[in-house]
C-alpha positions in Angstrom: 0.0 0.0 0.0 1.5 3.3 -1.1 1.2 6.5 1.2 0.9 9.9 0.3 3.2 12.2 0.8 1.7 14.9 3.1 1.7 18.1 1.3 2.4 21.8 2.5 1.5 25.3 1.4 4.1 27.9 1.2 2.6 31.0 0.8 5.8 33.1 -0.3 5.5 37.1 -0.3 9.6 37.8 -1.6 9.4 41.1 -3.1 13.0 42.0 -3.0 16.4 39.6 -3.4 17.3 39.2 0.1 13.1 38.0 0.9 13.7 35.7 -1.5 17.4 34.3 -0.6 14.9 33.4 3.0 12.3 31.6 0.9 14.7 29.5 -1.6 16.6 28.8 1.9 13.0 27.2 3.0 12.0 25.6 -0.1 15.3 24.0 -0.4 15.6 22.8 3.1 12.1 21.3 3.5 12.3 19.6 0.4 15.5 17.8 0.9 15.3 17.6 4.8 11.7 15.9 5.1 9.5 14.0 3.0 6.7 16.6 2.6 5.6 17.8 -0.7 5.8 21.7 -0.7 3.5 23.7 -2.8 4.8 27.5 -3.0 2.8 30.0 -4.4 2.2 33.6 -4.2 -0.6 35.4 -1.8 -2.1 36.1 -5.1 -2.2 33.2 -6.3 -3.1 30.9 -3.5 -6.5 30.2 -2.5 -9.0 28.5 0.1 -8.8 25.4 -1.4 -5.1 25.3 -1.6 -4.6 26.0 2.2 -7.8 22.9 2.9 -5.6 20.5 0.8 -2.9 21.2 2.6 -1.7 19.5 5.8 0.7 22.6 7.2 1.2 25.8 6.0 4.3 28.2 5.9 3.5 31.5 5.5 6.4 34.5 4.5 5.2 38.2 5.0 7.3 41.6 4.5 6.5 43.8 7.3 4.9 47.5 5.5 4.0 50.4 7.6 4.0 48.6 10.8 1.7 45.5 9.3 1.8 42.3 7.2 2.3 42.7 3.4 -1.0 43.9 1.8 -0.3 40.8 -0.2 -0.6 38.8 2.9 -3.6 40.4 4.0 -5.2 40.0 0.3 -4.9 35.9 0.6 -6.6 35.9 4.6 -8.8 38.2 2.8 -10.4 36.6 0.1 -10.1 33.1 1.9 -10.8 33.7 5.6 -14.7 33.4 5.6 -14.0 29.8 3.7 -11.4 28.8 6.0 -13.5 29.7 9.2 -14.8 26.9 11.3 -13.9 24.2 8.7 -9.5 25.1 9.0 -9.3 24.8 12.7 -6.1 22.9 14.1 -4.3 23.6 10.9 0.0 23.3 11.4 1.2 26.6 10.5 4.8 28.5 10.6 5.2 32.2 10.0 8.4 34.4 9.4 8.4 38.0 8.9 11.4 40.1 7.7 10.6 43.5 9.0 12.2 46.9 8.5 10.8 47.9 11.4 10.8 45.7 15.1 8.1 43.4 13.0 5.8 43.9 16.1 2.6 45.0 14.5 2.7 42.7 11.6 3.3 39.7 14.4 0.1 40.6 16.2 -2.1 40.6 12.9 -0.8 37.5 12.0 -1.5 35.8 15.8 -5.2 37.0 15.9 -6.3 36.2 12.5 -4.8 32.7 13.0 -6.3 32.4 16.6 -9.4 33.2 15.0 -8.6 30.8 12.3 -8.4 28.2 14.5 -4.7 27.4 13.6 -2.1 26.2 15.5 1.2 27.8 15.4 3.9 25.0 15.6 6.9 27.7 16.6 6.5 31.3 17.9 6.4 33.7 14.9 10.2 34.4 13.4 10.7 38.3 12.9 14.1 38.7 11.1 14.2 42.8 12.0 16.6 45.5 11.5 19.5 45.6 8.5 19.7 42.2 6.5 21.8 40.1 8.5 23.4 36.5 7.1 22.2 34.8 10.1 18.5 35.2 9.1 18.8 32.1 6.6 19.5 29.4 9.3 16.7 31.1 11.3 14.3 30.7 8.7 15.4 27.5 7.7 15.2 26.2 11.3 11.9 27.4 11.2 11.0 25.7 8.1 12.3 22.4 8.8 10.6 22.3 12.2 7.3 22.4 10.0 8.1 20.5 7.5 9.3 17.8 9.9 6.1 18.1 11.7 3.6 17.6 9.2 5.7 14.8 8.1 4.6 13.3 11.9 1.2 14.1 11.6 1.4 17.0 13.8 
């Protein structure tokens, strides 16, 4: 009998080189560390039924003007009301690379996942201030803790 891999959603907001340095470093990491299949796609182009399928999510925001991407908020947009009450205990992982201290975009993202039901599997990663090298393993640790996860079940 043949099992299926367990598949999880990246939803990747990279709008600048060093945003998407962090999200290759994920992708790459989660797909040779762990047997998941990862799906990465835009805020744009994901939707409600992409985020059902899937059995974890990873979710990369830009922090602008104190707050999540406006991408970022577009996808929870458009999908929250067909998420609610039928998403709950979904794995998720979020990193934020923030200008700013990443504060305001943290506490967005914890209530509309609290009121999504879903469970964060690590605290939310803000990689603040100047780009610094470091943030790659960071996210990558994040990543893999996921990936890992949902590969468990969890």
């Amino acid at each position: 009998m043949t099992q299926t891999k367990r598949q999880l959603l990246f939803i990747d907001h990279s709008p600048s080189a060093n945003t998407q340095r962090l999200s290759d470093a994920a992708t790459c990491i989660m797909t040779r560390d762990s047997d998941v299949h990862v799906i990465r796609k835009s805020p744009l182009t994901a939707n409600a039924e992409d985020a059902l399928s899937a059995d974890g999510i990873l979710i990369a925001s830009t922090e602008n003007i104190g707050y999540m991407s406006g991408l970022t908020k577009d996808f929870f947009d458009r999908t929250y009301p067909s998420l609610l009450d039928v998403s709950a205990g979904k794995s998720v992982a979020v990193y934020i690379r923030a200008g700013l201290d990443g504060t305001g975009s943290k506490r967005a993202m914890e209530s509309i996942l609290t009121g999504l039901g879903w469970r964060l599997m690590q605290d939310i990663l803000i990689c603040h201030g100047k780009w610094q090298d470091h943030f790659i393993s960071e996210v990558e640790n994040l990543a893999l803790t996921l990936a890992l996860r949902v590969e468990m079940g969890a």
